[in-house]
Z-matrix of the N, CA and C atoms (Angstrom, degrees):
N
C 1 1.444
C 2 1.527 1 109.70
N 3 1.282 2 116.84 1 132.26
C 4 1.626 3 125.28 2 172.78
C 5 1.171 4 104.10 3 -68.15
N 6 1.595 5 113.42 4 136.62
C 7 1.633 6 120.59 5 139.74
C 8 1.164 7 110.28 6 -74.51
N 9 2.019 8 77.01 7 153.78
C 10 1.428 9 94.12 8 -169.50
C 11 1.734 10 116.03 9 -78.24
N 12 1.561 11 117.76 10 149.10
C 13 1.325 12 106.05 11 171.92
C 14 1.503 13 110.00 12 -54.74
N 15 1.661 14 117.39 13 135.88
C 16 1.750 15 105.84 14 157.78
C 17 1.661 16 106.16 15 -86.45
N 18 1.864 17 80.42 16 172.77
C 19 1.785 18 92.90 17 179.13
C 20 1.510 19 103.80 18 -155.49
N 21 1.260 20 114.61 19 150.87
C 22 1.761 21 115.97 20 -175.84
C 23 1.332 22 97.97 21 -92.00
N 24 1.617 23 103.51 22 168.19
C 25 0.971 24 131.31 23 -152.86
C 26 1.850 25 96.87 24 -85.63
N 27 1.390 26 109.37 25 -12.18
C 28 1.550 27 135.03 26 170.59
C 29 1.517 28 86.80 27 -53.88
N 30 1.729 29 96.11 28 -92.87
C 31 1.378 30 112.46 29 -168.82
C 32 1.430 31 119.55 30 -33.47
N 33 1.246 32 102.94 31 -55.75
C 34 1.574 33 101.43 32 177.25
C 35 1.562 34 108.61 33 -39.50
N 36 1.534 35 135.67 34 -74.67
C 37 0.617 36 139.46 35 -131.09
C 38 1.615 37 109.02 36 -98.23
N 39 1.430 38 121.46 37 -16.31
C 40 1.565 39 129.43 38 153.05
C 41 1.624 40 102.24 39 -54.15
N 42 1.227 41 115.18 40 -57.99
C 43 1.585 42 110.79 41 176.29
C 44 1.410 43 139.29 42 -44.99
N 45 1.401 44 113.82 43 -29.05
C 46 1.360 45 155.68 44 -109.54
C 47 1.717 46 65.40 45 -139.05
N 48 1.570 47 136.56 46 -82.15
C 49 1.038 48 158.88 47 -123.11
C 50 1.787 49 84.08 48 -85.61
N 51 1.310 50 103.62 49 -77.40
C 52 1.907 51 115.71 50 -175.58
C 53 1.493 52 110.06 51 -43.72
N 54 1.457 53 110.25 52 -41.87
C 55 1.402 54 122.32 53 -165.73
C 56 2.223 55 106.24 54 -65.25
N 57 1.544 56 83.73 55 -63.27
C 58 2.073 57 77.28 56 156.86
C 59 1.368 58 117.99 57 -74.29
N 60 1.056 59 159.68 58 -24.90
C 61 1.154 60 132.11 59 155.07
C 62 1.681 61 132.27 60 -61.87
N 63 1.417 62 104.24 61 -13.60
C 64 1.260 63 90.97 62 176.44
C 65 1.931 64 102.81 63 -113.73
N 66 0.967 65 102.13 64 14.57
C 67 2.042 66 110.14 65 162.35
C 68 1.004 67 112.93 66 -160.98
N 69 1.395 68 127.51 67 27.67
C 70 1.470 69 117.92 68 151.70
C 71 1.771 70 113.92 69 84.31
N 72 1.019 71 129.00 70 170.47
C 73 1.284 72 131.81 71 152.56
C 74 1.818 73 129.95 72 -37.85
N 75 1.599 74 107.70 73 -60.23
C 76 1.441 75 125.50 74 159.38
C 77 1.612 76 112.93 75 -42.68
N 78 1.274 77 115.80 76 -57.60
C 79 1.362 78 131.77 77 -170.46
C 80 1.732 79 120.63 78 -66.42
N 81 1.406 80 93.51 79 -37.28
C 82 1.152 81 107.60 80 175.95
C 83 2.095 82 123.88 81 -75.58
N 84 1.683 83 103.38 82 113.20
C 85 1.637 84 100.16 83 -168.98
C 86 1.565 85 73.95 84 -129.01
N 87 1.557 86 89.60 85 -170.38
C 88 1.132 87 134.64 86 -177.06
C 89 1.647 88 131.58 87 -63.91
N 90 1.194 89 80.51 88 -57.05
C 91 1.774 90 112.09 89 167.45
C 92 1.448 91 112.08 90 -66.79
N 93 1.200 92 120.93 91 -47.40
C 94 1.739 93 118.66 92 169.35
C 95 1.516 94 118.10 93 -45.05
N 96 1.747 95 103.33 94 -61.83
C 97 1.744 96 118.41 95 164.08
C 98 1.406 97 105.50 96 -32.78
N 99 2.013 98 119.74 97 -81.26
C 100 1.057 99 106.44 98 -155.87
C 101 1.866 100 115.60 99 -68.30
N 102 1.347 101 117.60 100 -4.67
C 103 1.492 102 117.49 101 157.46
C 104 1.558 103 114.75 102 -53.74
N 105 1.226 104 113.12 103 -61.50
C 106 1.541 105 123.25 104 177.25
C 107 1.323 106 99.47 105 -47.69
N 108 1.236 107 135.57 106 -92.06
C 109 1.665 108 136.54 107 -171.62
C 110 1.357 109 104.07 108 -60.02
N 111 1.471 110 133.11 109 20.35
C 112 1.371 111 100.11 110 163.12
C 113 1.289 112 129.97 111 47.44
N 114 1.559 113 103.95 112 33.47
C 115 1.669 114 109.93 113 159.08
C 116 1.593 115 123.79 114 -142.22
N 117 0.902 116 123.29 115 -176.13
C 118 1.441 117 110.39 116 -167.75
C 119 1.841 118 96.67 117 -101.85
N 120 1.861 119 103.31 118 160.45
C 121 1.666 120 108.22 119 -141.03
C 122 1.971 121 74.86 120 -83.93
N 123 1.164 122 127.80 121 -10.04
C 124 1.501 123 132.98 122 161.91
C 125 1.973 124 103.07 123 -28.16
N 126 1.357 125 85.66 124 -48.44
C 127 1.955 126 94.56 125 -147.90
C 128 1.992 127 88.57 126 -88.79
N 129 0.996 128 118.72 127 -9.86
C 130 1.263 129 106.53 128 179.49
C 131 1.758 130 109.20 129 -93.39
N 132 1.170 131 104.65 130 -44.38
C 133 1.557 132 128.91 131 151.37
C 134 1.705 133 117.27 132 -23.67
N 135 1.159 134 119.08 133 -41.16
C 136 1.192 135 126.32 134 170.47
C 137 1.772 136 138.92 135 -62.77
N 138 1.987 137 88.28 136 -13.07
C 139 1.266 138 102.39 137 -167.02
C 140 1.224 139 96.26 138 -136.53
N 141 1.404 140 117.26 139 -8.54
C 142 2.026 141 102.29 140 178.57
C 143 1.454 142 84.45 141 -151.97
N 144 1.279 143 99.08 142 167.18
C 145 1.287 144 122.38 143 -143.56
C 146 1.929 145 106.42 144 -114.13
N 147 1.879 146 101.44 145 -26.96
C 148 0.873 147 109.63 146 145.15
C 149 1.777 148 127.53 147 177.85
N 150 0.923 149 164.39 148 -161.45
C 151 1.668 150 139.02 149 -179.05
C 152 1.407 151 121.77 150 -66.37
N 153 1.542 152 112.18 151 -2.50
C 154 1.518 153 112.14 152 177.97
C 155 1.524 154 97.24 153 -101.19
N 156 1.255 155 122.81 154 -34.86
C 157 1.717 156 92.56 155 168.32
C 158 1.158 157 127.20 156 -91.47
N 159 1.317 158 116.22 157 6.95
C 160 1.492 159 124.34 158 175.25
C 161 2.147 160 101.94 159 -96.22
N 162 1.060 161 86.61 160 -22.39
C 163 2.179 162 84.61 161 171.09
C 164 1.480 163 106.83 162 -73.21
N 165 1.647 164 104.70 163 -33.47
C 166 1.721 165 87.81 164 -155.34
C 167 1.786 166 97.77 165 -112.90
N 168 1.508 167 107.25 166 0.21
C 169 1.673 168 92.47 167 159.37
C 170 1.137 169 105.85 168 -79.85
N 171 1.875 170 131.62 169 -37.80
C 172 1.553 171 119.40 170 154.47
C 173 0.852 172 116.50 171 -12.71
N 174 1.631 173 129.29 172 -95.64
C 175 1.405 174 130.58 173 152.72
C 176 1.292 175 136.03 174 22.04
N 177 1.035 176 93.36 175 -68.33
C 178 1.957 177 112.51 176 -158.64
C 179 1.875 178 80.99 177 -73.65
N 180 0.916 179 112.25 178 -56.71
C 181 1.523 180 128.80 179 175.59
C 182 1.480 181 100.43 180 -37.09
N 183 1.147 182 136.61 181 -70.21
C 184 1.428 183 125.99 182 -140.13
C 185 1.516 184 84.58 183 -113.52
N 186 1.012 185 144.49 184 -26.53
C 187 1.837 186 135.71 185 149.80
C 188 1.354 187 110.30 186 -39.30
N 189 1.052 188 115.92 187 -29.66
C 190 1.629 189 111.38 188 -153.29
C 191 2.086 190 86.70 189 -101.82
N 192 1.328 191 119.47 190 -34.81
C 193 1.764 192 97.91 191 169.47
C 194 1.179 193 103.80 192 -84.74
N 195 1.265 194 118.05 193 -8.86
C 196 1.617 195 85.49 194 159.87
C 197 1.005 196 159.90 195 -175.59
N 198 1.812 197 88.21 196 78.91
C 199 1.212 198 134.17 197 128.11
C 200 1.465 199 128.69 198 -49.79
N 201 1.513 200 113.77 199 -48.33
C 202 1.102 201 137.56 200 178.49
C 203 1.574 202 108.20 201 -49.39
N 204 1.383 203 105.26 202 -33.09
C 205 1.724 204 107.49 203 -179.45
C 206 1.225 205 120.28 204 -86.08
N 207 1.484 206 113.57 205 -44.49
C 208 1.342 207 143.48 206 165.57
C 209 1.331 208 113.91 207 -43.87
N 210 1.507 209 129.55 208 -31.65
C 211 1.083 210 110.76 209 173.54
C 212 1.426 211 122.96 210 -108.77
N 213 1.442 212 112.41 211 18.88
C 214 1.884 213 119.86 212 131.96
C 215 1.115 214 105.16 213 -57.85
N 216 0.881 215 154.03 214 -21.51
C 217 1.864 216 126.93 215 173.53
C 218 1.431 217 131.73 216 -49.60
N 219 2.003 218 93.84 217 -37.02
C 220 1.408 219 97.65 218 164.01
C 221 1.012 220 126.78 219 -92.16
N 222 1.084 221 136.49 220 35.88
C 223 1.695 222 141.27 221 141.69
C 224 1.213 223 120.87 222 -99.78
N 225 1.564 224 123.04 223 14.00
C 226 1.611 225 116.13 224 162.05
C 227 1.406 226 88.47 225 -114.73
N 228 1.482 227 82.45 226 142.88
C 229 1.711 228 96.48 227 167.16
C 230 1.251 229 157.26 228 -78.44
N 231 1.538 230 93.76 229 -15.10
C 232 1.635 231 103.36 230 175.86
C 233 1.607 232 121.91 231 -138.11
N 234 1.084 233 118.88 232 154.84
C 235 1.806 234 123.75 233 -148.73
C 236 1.608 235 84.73 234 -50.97
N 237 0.945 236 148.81 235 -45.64
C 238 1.472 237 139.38 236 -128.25
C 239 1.550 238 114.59 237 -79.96
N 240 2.156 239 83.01 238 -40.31
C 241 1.543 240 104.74 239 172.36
C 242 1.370 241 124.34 240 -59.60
N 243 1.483 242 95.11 241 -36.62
C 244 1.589 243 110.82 242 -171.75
C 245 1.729 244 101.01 243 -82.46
N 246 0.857 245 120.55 244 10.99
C 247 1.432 246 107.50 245 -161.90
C 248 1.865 247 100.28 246 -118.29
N 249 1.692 248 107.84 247 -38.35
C 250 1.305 249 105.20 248 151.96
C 251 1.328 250 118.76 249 -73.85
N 252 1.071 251 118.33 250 -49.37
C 253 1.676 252 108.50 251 175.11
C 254 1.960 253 118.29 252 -49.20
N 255 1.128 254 95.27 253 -10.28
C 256 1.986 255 100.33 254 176.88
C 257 1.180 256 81.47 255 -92.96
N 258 0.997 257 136.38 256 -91.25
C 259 1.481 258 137.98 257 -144.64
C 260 1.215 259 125.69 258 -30.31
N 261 1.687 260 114.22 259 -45.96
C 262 1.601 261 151.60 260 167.60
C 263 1.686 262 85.37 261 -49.78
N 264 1.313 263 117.74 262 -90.52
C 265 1.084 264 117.94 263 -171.34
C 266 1.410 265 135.71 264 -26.96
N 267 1.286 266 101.79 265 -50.37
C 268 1.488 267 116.09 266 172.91
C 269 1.458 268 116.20 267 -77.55
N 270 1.257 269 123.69 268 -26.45
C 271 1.720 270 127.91 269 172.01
C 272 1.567 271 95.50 270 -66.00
N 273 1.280 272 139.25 271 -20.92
C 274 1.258 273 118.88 272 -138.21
C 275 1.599 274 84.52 273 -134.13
N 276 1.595 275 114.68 274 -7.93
C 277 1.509 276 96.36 275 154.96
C 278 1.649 277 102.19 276 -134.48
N 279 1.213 278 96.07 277 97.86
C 280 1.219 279 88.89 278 -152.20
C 281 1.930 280 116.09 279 -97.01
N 282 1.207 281 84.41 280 -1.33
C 283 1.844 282 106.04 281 179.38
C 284 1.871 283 123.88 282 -87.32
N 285 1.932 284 76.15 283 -1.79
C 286 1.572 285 85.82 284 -174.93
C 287 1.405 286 128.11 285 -39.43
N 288 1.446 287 101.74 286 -74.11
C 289 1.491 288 114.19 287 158.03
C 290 0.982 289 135.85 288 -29.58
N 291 1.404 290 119.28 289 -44.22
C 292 1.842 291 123.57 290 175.11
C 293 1.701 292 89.90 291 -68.28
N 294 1.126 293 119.47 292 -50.54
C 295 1.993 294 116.97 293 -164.08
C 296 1.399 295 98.37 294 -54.50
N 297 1.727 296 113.27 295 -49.27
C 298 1.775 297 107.88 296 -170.38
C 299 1.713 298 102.27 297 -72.69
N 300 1.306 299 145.22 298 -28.25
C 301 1.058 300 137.40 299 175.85
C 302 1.828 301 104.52 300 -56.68
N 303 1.392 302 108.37 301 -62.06
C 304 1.408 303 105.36 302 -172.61
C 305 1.455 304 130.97 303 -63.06
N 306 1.846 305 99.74 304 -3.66
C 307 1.481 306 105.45 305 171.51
C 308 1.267 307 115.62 306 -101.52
N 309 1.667 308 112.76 307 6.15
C 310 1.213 309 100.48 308 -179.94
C 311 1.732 310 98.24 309 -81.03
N 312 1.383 311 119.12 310 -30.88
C 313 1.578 312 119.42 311 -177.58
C 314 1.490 313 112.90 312 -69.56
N 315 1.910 314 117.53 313 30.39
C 316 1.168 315 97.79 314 166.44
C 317 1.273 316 112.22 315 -108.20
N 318 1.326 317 125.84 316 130.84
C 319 1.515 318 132.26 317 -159.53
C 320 1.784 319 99.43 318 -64.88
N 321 1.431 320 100.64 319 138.88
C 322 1.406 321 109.19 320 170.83
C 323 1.737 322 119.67 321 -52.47
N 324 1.367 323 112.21 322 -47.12
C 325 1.160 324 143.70 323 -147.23
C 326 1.724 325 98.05 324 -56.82
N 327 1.160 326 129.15 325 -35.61
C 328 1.375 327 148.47 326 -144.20
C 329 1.548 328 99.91 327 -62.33
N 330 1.255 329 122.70 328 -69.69
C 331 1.115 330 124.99 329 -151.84
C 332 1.319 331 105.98 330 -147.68
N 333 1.526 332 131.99 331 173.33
C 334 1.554 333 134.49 332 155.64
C 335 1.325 334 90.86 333 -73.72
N 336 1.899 335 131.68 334 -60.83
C 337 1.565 336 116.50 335 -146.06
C 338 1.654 337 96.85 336 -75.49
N 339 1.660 338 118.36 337 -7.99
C 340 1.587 339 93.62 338 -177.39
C 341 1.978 340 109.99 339 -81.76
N 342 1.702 341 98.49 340 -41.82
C 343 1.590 342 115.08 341 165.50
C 344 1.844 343 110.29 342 -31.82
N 345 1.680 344 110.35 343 -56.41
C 346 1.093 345 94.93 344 177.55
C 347 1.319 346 123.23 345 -63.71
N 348 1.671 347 135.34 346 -58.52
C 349 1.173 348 117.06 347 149.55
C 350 1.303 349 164.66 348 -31.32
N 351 1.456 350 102.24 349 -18.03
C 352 1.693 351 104.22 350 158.24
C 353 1.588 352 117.27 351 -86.55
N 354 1.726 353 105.44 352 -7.79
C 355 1.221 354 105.56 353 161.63
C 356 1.202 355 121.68 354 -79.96
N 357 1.401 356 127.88 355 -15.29
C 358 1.792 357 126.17 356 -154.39
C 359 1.867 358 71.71 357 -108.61
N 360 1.536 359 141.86 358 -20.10
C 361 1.281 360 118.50 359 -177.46
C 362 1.475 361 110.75 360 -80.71
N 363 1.382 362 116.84 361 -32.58
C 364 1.619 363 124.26 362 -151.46
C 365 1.981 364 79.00 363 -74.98
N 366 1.354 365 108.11 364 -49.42
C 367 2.033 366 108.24 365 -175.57
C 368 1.529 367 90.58 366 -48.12
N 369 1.308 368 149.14 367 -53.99
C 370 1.325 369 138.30 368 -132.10
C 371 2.048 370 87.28 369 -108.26
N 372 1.038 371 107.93 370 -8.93
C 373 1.691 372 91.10 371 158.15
C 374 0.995 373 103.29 372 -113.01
N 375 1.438 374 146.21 373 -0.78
C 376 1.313 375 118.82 374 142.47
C 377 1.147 376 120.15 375 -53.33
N 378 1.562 377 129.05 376 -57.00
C 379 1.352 378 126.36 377 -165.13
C 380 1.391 379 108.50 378 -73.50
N 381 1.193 380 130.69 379 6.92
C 382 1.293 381 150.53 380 141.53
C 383 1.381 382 114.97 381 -32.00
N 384 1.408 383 87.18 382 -95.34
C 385 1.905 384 112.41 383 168.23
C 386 1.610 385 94.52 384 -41.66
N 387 1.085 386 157.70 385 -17.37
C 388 1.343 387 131.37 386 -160.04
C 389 1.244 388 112.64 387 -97.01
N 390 1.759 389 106.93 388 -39.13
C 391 1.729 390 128.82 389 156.75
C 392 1.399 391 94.62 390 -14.40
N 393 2.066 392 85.33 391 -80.56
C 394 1.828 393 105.91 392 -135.31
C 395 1.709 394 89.88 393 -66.84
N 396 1.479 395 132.91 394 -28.54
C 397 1.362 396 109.17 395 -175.10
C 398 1.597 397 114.31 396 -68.23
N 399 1.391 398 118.83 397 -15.99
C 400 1.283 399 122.16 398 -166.10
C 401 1.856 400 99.13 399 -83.57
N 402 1.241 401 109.27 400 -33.72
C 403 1.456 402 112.57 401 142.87
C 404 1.293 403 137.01 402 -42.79
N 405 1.004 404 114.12 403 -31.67
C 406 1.856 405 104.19 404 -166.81
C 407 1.742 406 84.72 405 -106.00
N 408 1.481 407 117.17 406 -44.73
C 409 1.518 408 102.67 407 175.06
C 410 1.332 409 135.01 408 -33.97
N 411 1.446 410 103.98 409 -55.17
C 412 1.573 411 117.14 410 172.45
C 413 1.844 412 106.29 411 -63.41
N 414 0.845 413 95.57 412 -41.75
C 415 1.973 414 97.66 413 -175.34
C 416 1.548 415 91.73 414 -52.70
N 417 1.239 416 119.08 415 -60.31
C 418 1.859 417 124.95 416 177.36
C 419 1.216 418 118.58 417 -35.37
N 420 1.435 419 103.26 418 -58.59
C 421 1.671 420 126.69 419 163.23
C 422 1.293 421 102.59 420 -20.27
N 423 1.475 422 108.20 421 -87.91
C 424 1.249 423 136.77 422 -157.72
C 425 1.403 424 113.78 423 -74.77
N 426 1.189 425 122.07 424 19.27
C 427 1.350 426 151.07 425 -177.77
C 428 1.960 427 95.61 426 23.99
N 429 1.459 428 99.53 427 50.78
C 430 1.508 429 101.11 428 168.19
C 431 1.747 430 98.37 429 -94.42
N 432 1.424 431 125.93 430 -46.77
C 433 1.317 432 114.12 431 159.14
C 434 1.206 433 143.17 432 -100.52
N 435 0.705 434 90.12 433 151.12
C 436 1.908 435 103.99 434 -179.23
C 437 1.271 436 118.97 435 -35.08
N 438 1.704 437 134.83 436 100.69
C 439 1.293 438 103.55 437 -176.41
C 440 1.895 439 112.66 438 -105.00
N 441 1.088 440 113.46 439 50.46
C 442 1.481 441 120.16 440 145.47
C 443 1.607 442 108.27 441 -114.64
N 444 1.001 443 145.77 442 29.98
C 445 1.475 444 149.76 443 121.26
C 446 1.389 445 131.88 444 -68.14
N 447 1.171 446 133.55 445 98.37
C 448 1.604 447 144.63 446 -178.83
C 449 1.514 448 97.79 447 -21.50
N 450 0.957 449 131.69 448 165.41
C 451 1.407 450 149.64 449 -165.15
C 452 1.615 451 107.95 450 -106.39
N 453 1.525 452 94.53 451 -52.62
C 454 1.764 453 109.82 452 172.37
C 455 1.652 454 111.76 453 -58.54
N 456 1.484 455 112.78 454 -18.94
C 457 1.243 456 89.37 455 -160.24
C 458 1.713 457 91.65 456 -115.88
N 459 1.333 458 108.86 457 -13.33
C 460 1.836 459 109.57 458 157.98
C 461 1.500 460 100.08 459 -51.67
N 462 0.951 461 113.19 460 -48.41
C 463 2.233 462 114.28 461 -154.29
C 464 1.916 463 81.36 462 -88.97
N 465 1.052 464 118.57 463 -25.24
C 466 1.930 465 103.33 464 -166.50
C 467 1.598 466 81.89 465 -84.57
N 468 0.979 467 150.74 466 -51.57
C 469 2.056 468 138.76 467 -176.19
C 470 1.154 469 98.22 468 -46.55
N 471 1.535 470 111.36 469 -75.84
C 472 1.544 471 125.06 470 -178.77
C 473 1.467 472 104.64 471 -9.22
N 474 1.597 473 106.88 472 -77.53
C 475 1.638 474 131.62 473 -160.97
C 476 1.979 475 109.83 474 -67.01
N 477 1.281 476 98.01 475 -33.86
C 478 2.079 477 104.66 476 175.46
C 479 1.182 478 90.08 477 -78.38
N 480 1.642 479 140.27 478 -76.79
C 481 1.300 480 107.93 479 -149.31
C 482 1.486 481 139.30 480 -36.28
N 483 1.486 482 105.77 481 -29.35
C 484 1.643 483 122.15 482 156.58
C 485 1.406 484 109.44 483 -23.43
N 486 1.263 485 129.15 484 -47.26
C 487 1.228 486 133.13 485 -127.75
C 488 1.853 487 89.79 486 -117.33
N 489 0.694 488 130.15 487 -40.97
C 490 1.436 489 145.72 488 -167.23
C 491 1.665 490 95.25 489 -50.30
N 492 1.296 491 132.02 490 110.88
C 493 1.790 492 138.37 491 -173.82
C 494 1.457 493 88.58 492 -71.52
N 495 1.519 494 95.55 493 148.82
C 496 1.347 495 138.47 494 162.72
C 497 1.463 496 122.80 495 -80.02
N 498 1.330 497 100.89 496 28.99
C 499 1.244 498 95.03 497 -153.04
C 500 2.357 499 132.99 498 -56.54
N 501 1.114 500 83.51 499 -18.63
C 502 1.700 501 98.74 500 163.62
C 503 1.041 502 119.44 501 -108.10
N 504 1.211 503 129.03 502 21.09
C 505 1.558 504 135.95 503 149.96
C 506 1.488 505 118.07 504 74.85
N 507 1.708 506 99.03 505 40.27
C 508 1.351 507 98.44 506 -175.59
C 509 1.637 508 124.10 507 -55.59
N 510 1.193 509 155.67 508 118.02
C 511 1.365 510 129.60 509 177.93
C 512 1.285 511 144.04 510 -12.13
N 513 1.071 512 142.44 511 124.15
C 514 1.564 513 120.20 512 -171.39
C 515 1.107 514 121.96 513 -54.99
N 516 1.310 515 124.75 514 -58.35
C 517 1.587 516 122.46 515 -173.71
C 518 1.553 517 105.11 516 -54.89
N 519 1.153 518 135.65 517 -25.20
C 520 1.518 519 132.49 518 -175.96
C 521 1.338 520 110.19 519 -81.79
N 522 1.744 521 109.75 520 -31.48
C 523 1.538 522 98.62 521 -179.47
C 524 1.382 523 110.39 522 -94.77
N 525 1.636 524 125.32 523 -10.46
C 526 1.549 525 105.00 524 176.07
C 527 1.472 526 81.30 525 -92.26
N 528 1.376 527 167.31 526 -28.44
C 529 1.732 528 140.34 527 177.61
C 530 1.525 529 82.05 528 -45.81
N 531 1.408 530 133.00 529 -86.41
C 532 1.351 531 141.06 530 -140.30
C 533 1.755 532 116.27 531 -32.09
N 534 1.341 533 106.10 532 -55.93
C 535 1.494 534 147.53 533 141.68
C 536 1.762 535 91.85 534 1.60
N 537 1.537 536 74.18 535 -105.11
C 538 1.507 537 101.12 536 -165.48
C 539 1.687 538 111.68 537 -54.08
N 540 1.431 539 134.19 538 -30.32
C 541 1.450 540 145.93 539 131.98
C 542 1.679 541 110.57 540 2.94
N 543 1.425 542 98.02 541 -73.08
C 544 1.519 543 128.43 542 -147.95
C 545 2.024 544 90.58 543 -85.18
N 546 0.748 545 105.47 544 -43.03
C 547 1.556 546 122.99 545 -170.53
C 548 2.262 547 96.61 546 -79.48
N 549 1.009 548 95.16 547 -47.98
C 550 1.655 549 95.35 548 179.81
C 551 1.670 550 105.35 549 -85.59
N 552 1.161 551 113.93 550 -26.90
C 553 1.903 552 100.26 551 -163.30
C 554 1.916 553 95.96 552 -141.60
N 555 1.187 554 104.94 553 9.69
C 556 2.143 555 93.66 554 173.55
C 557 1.571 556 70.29 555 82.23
N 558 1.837 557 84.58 556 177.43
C 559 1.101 558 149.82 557 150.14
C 560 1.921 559 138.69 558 -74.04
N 561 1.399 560 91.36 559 -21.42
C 562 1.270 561 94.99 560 178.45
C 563 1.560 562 120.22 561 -111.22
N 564 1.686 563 111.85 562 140.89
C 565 1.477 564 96.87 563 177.21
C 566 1.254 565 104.71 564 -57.43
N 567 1.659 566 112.52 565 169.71
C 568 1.621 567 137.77 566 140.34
C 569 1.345 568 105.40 567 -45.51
N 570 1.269 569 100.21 568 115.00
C 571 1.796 570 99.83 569 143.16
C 572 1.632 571 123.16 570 -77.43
């Protein structure tokens, strides 16, 4: 009898990561994973119980760095800093949003250990929201933003432009300046 190939908890979970983004929540089984790692869906079986607690300990996993980054923001002091330091952040995870959308489609119903985890995720986007509001406050502060603009919908631009395709392959550094341009000063010249 063959041993089984091993794989880290890395690997697993980069796979785990590619595998929903490129089919979604629905799309995403068992059998796809153990194709990718080259092991049988036996050896994944051993450690989750089934793809909803193996999505949202992902999760808990890749919420939890970053957070870890996110909360350098509050050690610079002024909106401007914080405002490149978001931007950086968010270019550089930039799948976030698609991952938190697809965990919201994981049914409660599943399990206690998945129930507990969509609870320890929904706490870690709160403390999310607490960052980015401590962000838009100081921007208010600092009368860099507007404060007759909703707050939700400063941090909801912020958070879509991510999402907005590249589709002619502008360079990166030109399209997050462009981004962040359009987001700090409009679209329109000065008259």
């Amino acid at each position: 009898m063959a041993r089984e190939r091993k794989f880290s908890t890395e690997e697993l979970y980069q796979c785990t990561k590619q595998l929903l983004l490129e089919h979604g929540y629905e799309g995403f089984t068992f059998s796809l994973l153990a194709d990718r790692l080259e092991v049988s869906r036996g050896a994944i079986y051993k450690y989750f119980e089934n793809k909803e607690e193996l999505i949202t300990e992902f999760m808990l996993d890749e919420m939890k760095h970053f957070l870890a980054e996110l909360k350098e923001i509050a050690v610079l002091d002024d909106f401007d800093k914080q405002f490149d330091f978001l931007f950086r952040l968010i270019f550089k995870n930039i799948n976030i949003q698609q991952l938190i959308e697809i965990g919201k489609q994981i049914p409660l119903s599943t399990s206690e250990k998945v129930r507990t985890n969509i609870l320890k995720l929904e706490a870690m986007h709160l403390e999310m929201y607490k960052y980015m509001q401590n962000f838009v406050s100081l921007g208010k502060s600092e009368k860099k933003l507007k404060s007759q603009i909703p707050d939700t919908l400063v941090l909801g631009m912020i958070f879509q432009t991510v999402a907005i395709p590249n589709h002619f392959g502008i360079p990166h550094d030109t399209w997050v300046k462009s981004i962040k341009e359009i987001i700090s000063h409009g679209m329109f010249q000065n008259k």
